[in-house]
N, CA, C and O atoms as a GROMACS GRO file, in nm:
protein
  532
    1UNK      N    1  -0.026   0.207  -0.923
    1UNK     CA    2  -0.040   0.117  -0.808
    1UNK      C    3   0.057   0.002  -0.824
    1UNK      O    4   0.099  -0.042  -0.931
    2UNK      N    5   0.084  -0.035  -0.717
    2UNK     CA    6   0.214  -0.124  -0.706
    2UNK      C    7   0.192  -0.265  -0.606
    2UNK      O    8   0.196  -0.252  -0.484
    3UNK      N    9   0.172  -0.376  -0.659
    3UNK     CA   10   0.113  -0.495  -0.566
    3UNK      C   11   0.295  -0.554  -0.507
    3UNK      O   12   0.367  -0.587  -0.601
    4UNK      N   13   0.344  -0.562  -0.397
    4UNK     CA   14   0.430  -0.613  -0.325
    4UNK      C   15   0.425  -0.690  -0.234
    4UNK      O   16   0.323  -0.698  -0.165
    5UNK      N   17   0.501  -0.744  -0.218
    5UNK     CA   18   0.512  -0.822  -0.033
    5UNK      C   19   0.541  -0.699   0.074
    5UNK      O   20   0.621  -0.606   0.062
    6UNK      N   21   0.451  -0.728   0.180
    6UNK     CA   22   0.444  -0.644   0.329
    6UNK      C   23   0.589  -0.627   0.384
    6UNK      O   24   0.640  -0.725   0.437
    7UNK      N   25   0.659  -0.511   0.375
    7UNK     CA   26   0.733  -0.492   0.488
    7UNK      C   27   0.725  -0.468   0.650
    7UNK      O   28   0.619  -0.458   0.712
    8UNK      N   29   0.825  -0.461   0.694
    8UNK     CA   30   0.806  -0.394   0.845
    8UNK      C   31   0.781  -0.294   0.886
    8UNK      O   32   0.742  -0.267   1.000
    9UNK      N   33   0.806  -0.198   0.765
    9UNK     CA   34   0.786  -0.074   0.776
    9UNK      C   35   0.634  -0.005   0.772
    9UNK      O   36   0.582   0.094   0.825
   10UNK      N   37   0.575  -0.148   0.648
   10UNK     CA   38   0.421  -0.118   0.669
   10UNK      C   39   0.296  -0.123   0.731
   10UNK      O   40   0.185  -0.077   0.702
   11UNK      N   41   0.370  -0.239   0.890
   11UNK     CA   42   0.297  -0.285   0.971
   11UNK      C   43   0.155  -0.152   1.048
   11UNK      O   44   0.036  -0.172   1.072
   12UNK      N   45   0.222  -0.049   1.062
   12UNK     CA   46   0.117   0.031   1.105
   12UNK      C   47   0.063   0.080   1.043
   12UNK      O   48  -0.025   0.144   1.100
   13UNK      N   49   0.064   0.090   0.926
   13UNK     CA   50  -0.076   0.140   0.821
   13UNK      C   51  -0.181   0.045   0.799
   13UNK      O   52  -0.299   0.078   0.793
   14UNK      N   53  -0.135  -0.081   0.786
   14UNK     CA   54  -0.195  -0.213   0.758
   14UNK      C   55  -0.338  -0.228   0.872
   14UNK      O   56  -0.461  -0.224   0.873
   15UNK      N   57  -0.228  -0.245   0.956
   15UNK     CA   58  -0.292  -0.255   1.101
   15UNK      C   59  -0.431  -0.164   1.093
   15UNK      O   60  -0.544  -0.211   1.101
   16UNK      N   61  -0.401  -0.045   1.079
   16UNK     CA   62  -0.516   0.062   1.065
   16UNK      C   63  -0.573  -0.004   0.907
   16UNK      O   64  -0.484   0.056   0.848
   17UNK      N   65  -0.607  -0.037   0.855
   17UNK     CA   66  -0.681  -0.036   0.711
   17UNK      C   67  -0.742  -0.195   0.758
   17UNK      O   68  -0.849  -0.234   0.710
   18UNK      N   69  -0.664  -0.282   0.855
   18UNK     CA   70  -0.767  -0.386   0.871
   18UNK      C   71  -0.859  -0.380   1.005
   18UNK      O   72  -0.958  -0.448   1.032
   19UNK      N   73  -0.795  -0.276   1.080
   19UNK     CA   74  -0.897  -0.180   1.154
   19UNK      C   75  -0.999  -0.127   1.129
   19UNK      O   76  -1.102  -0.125   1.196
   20UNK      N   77  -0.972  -0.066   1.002
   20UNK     CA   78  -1.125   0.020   0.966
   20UNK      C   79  -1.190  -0.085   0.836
   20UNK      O   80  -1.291  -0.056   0.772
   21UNK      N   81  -1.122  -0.191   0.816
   21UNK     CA   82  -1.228  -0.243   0.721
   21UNK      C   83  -1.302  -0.385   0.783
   21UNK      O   84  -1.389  -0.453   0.728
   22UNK      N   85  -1.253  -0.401   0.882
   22UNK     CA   86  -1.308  -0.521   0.995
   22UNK      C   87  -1.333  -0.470   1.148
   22UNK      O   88  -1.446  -0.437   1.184
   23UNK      N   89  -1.245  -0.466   1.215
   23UNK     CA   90  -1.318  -0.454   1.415
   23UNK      C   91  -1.192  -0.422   1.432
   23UNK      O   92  -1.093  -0.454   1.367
   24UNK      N   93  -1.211  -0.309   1.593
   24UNK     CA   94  -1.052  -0.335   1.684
   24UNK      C   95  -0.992  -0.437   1.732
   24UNK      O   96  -0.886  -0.433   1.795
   25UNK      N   97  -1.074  -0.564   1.698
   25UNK     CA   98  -0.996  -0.682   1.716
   25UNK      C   99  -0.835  -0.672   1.653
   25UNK      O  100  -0.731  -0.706   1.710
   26UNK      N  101  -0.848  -0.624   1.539
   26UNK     CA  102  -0.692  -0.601   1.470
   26UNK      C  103  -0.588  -0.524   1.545
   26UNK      O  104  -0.470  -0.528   1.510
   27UNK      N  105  -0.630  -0.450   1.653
   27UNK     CA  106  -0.548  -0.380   1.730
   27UNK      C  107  -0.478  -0.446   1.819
   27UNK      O  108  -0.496  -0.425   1.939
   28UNK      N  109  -0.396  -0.527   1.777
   28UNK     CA  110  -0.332  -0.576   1.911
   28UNK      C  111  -0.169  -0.628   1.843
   28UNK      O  112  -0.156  -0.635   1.721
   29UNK      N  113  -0.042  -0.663   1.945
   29UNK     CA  114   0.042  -0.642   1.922
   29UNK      C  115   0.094  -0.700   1.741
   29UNK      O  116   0.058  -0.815   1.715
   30UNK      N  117   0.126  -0.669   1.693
   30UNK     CA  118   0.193  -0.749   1.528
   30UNK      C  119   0.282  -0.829   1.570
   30UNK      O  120   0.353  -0.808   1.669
   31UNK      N  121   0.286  -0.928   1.497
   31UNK     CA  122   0.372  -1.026   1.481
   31UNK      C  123   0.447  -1.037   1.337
   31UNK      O  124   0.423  -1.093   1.230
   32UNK      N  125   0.556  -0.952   1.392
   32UNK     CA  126   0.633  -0.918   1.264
   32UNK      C  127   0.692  -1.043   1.203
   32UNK      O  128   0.698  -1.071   1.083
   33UNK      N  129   0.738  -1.113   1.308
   33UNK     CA  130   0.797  -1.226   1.261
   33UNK      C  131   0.785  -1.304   1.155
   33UNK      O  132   0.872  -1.370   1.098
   34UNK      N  133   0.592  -1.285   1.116
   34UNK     CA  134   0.509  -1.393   1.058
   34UNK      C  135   0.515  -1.314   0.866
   34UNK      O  136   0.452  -1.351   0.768
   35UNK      N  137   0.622  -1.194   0.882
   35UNK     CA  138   0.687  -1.169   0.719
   35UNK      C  139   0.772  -1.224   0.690
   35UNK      O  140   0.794  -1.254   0.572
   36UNK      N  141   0.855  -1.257   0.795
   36UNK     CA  142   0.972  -1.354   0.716
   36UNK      C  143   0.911  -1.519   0.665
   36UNK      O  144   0.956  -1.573   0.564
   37UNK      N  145   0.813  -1.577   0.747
   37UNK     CA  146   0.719  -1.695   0.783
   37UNK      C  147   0.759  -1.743   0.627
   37UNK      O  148   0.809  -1.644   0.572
   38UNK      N  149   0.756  -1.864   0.531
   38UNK     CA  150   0.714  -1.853   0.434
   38UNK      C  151   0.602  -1.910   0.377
   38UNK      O  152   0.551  -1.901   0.265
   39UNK      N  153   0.562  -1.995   0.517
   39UNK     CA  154   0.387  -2.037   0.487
   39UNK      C  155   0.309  -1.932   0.534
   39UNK      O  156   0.212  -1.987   0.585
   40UNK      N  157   0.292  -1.770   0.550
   40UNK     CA  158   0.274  -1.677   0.577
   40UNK      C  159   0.325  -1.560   0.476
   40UNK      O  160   0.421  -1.485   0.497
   41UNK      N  161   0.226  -1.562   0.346
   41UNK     CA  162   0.246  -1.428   0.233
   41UNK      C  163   0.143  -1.342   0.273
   41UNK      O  164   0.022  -1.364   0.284
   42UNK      N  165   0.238  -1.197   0.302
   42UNK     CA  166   0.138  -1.095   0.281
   42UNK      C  167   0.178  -0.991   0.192
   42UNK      O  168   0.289  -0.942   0.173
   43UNK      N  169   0.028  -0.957   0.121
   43UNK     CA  170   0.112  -0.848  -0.005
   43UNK      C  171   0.028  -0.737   0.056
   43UNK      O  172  -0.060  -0.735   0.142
   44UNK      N  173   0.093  -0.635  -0.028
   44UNK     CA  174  -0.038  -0.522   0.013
   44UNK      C  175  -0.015  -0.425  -0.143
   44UNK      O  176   0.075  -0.435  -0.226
   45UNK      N  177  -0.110  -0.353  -0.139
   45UNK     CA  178  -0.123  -0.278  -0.259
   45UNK      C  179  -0.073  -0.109  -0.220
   45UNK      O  180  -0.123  -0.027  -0.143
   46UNK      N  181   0.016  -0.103  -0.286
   46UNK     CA  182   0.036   0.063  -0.257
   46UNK      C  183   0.012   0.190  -0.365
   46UNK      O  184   0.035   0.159  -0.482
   47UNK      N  185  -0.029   0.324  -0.343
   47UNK     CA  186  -0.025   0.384  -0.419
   47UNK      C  187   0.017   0.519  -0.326
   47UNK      O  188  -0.037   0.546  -0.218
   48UNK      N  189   0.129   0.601  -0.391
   48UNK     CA  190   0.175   0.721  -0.379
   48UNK      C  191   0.258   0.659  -0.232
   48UNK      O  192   0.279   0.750  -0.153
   49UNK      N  193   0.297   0.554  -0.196
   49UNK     CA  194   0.373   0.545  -0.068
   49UNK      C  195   0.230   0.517   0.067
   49UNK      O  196   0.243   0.509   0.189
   50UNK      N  197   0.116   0.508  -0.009
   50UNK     CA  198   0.041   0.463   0.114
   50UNK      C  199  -0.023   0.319   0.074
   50UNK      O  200  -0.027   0.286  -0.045
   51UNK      N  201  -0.068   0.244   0.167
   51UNK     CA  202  -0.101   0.123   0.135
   51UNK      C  203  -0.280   0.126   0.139
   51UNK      O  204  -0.346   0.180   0.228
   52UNK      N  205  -0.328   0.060   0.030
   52UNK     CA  206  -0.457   0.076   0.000
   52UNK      C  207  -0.540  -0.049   0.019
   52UNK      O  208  -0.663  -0.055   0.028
   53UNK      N  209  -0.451  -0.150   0.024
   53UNK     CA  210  -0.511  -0.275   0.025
   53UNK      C  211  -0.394  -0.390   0.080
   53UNK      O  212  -0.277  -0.356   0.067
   54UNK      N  213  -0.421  -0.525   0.141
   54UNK     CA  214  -0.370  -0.572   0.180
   54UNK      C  215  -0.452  -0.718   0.218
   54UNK      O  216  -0.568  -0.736   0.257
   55UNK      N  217  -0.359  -0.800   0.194
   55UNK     CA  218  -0.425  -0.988   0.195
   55UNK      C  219  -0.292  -1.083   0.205
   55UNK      O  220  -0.184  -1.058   0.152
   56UNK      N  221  -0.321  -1.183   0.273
   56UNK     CA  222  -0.239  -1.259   0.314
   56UNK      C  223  -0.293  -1.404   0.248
   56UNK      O  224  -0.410  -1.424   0.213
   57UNK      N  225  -0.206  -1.482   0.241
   57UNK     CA  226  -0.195  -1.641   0.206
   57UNK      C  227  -0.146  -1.750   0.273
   57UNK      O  228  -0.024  -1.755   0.284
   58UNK      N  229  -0.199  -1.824   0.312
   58UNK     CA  230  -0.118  -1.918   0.449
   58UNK      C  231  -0.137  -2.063   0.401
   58UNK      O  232  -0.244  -2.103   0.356
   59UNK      N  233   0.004  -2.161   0.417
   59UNK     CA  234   0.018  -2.232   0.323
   59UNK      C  235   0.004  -2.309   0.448
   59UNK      O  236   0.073  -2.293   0.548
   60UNK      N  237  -0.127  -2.422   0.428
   60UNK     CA  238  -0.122  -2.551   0.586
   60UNK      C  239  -0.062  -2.706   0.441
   60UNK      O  240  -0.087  -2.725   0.322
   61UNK      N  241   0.003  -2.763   0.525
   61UNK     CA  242   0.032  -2.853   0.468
   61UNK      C  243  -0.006  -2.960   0.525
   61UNK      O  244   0.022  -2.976   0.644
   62UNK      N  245  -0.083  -3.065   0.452
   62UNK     CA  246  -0.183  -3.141   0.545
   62UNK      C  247  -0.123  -3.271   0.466
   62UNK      O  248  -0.043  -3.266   0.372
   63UNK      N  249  -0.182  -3.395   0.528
   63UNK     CA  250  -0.091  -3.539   0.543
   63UNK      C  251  -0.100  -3.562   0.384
   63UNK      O  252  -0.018  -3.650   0.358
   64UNK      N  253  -0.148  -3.530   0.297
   64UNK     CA  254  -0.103  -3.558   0.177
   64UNK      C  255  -0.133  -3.456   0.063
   64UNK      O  256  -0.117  -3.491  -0.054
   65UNK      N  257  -0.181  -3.316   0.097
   65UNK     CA  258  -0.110  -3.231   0.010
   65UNK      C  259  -0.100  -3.090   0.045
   65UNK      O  260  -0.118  -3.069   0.166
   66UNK      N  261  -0.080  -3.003  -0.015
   66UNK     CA  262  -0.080  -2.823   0.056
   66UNK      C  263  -0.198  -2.775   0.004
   66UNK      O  264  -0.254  -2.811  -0.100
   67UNK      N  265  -0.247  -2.656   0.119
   67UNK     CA  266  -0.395  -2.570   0.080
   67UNK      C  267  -0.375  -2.417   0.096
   67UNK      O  268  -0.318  -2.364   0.192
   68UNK      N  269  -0.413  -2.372   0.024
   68UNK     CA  270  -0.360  -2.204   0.055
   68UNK      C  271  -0.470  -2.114   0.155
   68UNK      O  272  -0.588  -2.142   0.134
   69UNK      N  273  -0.457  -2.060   0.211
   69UNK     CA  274  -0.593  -2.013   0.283
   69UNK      C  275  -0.572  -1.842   0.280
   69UNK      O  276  -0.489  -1.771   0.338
   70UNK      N  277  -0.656  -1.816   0.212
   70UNK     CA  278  -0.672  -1.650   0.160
   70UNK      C  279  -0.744  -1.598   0.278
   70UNK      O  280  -0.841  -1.660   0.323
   71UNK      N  281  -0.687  -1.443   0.354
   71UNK     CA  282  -0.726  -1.438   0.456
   71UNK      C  283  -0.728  -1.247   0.472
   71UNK      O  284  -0.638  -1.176   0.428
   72UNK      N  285  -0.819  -1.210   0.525
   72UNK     CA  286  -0.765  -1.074   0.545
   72UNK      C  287  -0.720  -0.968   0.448
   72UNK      O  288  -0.628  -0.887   0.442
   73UNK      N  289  -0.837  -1.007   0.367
   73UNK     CA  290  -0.833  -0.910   0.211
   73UNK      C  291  -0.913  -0.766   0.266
   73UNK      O  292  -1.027  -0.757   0.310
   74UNK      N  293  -0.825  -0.672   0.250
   74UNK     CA  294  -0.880  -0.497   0.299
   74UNK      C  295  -0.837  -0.437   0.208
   74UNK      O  296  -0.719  -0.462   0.183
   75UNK      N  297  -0.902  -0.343   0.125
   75UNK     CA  298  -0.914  -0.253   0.052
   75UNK      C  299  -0.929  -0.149   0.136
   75UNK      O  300  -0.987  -0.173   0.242
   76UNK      N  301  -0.870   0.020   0.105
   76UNK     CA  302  -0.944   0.130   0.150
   76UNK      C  303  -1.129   0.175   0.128
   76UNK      O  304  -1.168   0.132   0.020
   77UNK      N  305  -1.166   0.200   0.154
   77UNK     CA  306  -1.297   0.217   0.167
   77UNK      C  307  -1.307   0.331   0.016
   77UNK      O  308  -1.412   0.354  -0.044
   78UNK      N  309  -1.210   0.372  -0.008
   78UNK     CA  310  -1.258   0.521  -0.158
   78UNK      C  311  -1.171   0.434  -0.247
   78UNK      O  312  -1.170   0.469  -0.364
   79UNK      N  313  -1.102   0.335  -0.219
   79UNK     CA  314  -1.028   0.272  -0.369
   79UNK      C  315  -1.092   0.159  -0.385
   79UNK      O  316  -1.050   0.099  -0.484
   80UNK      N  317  -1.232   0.072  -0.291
   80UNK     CA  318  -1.317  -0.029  -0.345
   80UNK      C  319  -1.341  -0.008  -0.474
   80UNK      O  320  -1.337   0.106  -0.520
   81UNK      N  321  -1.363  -0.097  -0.537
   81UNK     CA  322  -1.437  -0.113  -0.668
   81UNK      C  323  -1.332  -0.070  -0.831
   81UNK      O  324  -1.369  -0.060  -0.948
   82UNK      N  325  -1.240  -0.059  -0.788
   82UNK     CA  326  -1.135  -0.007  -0.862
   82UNK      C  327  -1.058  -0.143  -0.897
   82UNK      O  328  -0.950  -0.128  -0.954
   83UNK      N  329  -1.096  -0.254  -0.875
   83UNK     CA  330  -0.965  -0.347  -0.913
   83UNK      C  331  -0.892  -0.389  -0.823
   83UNK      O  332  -0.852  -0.505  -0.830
   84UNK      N  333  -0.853  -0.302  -0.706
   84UNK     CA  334  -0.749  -0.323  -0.591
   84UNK      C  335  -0.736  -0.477  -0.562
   84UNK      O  336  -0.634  -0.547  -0.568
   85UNK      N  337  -0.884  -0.515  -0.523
   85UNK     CA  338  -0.895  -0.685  -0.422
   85UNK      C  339  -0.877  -0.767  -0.519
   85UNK      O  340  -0.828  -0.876  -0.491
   86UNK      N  341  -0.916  -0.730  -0.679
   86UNK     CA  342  -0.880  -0.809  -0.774
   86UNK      C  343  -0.742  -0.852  -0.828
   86UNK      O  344  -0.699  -0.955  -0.880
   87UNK      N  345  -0.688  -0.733  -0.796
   87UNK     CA  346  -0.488  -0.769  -0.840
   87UNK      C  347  -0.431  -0.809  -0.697
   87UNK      O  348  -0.320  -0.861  -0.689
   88UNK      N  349  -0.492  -0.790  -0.608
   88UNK     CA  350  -0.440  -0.878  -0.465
   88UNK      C  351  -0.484  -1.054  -0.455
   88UNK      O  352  -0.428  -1.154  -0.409
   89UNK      N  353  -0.587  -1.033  -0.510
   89UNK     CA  354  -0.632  -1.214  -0.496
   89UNK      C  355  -0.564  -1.277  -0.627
   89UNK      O  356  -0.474  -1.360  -0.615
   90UNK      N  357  -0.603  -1.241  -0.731
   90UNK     CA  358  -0.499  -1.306  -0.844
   90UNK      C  359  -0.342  -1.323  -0.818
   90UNK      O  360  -0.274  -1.409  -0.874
   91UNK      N  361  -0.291  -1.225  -0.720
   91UNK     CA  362  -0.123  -1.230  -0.727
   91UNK      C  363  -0.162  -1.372  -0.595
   91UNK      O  364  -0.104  -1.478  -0.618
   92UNK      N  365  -0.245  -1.368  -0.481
   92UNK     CA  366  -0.225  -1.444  -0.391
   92UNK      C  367  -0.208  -1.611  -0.508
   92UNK      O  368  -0.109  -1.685  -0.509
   93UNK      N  369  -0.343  -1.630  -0.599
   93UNK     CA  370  -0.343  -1.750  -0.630
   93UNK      C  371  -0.219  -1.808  -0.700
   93UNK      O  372  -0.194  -1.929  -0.697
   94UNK      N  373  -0.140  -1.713  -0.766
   94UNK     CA  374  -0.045  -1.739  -0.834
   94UNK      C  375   0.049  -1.800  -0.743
   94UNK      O  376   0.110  -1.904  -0.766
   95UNK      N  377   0.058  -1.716  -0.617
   95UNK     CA  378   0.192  -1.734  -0.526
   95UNK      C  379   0.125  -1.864  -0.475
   95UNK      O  380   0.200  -1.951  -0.431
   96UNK      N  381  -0.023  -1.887  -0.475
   96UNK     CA  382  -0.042  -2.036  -0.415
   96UNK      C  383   0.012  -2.133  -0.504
   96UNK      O  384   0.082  -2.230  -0.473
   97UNK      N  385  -0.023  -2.102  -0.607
   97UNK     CA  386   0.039  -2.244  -0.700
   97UNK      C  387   0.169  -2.286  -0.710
   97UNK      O  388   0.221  -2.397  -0.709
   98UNK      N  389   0.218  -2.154  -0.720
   98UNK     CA  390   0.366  -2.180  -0.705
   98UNK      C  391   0.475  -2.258  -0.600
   98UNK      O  392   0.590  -2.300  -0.597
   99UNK      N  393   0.339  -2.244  -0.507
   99UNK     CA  394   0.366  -2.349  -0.341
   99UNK      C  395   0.360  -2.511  -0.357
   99UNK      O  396   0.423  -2.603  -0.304
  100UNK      N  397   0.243  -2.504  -0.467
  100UNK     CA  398   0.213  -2.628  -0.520
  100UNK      C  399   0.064  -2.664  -0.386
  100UNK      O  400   0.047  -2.759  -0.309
  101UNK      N  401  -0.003  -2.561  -0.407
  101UNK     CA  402  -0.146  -2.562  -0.346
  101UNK      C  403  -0.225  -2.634  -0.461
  101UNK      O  404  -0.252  -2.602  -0.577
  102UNK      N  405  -0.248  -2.732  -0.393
  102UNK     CA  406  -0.377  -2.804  -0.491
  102UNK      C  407  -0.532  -2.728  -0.497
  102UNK      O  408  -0.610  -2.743  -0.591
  103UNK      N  409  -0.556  -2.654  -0.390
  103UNK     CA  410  -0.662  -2.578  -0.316
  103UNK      C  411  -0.649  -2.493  -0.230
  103UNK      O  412  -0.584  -2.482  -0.127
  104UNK      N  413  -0.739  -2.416  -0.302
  104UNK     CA  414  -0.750  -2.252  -0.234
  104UNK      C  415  -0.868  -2.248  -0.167
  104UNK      O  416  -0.969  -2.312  -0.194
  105UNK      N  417  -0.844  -2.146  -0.050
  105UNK     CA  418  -0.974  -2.151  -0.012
  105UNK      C  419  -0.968  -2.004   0.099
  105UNK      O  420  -0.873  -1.964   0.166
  106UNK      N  421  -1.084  -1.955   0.090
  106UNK     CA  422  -1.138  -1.842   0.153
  106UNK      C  423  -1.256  -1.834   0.258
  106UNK      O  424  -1.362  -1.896   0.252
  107UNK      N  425  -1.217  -1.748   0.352
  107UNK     CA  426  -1.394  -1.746   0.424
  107UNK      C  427  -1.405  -1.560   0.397
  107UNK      O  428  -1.318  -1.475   0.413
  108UNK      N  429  -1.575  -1.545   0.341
  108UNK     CA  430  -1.605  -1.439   0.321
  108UNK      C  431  -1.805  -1.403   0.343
  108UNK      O  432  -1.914  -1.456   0.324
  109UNK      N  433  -1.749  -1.296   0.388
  109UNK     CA  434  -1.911  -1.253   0.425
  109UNK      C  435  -2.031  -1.283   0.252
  109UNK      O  436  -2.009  -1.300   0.132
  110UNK      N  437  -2.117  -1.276   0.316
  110UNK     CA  438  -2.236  -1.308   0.243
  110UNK      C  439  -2.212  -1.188   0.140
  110UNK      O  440  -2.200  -1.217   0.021
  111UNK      N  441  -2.203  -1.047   0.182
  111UNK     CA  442  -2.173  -0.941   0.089
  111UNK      C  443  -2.088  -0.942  -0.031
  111UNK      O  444  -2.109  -0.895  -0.143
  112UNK      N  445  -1.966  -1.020   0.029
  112UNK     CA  446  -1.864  -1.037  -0.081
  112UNK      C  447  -1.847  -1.134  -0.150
  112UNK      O  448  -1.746  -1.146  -0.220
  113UNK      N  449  -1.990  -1.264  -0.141
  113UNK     CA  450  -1.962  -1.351  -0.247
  113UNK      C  451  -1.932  -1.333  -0.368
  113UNK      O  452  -1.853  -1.401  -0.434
  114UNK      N  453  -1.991  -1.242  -0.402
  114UNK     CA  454  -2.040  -1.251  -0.548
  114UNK      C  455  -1.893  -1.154  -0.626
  114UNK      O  456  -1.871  -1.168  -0.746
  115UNK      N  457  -1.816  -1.072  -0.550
  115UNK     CA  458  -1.702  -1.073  -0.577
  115UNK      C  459  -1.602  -1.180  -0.586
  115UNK      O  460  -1.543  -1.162  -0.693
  116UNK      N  461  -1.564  -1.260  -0.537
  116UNK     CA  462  -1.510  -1.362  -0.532
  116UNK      C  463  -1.578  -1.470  -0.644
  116UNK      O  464  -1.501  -1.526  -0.722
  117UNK      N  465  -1.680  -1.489  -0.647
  117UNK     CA  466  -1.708  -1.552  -0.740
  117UNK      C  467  -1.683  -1.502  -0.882
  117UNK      O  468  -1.695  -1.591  -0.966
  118UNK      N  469  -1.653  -1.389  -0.924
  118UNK     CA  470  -1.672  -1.314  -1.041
  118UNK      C  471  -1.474  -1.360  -1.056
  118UNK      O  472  -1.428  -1.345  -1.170
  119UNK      N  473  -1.384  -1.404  -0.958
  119UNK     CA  474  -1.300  -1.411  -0.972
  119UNK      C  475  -1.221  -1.604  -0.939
  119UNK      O  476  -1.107  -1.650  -0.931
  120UNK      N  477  -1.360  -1.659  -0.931
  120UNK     CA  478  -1.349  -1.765  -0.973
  120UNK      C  479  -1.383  -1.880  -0.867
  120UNK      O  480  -1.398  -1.993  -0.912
  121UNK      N  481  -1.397  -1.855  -0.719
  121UNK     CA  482  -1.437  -1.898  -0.613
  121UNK      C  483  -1.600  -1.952  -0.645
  121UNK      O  484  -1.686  -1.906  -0.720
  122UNK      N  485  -1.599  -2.035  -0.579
  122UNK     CA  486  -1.729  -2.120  -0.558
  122UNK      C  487  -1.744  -2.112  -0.407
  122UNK      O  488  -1.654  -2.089  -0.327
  123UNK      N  489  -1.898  -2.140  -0.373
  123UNK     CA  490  -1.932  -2.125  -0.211
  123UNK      C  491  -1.963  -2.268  -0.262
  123UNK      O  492  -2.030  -2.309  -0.357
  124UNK      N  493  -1.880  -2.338  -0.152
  124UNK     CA  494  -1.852  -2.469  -0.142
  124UNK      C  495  -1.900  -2.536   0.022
  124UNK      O  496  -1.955  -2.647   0.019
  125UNK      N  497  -1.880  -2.474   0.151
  125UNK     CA  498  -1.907  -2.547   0.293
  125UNK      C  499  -1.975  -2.474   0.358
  125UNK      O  500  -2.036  -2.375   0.314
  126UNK      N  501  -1.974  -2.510   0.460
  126UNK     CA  502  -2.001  -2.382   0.589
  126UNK      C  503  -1.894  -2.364   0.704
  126UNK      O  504  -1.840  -2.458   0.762
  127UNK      N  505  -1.872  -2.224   0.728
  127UNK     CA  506  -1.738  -2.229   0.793
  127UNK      C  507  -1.818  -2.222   0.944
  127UNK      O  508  -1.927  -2.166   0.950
  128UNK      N  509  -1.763  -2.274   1.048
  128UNK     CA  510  -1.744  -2.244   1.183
  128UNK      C  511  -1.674  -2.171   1.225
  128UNK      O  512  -1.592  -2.113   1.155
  129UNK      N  513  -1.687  -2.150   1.371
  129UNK     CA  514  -1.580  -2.079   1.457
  129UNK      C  515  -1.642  -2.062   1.582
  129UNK      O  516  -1.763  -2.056   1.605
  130UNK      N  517  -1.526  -2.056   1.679
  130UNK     CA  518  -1.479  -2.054   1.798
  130UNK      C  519  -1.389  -1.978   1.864
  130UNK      O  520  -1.283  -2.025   1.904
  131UNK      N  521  -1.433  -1.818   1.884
  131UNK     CA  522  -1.337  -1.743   1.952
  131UNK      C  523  -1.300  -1.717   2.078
  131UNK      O  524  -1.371  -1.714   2.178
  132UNK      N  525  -1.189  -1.698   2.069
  132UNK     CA  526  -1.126  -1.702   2.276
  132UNK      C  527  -1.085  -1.570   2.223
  132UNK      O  528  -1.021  -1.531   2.125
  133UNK      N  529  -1.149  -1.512   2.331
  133UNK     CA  530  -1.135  -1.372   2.375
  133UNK      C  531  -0.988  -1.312   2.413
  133UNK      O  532  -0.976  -1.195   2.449
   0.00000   0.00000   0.00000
């Protein structure tokens, strides 16, 4: 298995793997643009030329320091539990620091705390939201 940065080429597999591991909300046009972005990292995990996993990092830079925001972590559904989300979130934190992220931060279902925590996350707020259709 091979952890990289997202090409263009991998946009439609992706697309489908955050399809089937979240809603058809993911179905809608890509914004390729947002690979070149560089407050916009996405890696994905490949094995044999297919992509198994995939997570992004988004760097907001706020009036006095940077925050990384971990987003859109998908594993395949038969390579869970194997490590995959674990060598995707460790490479994300690295590439955060290297930004000079003072703070990381994630929103994740109730299911997957306790993964995240095993990798060093604390449940710290409560997130909101507000979707436009």
């Amino acid at each position: 298995m091979k952890i990289r940065n997202l090409k263009s080429d991998d946009i439609d597999m992706v697309i489908n793997l955050l399809i089937n591991s979240f809603s058809s909300r993911y179905n809608r046009p890509p914004f390729v643009e947002n690979i070149s972005d560089p407050k916009s990292i996405t890696i994905v995990a490949e094995l044999d030329d297919t992509i198994i996993g995939v997570a992004s990092l988004y760097i907001i830079q706020k009036l006095t320091r940077k925050m990384g925001l971990i987003e859109d972590v998908a594993v395949e559904y038969e390579k869970r539990g194997q490590g995959v989300g674990k060598l995707l979130i460790k490479n994300l934190i690295k590439k955060a620091n290297l930004q000079g992220c003072d703070k990381i931060i994630l929103h994740s279902s109730q299911d997957n705390v306790s993964f995240y925590e095993k990798i060093g996350f604390k449940v710290n707020e409560k997130q909101m939201i507000l979707r436009n259709n």
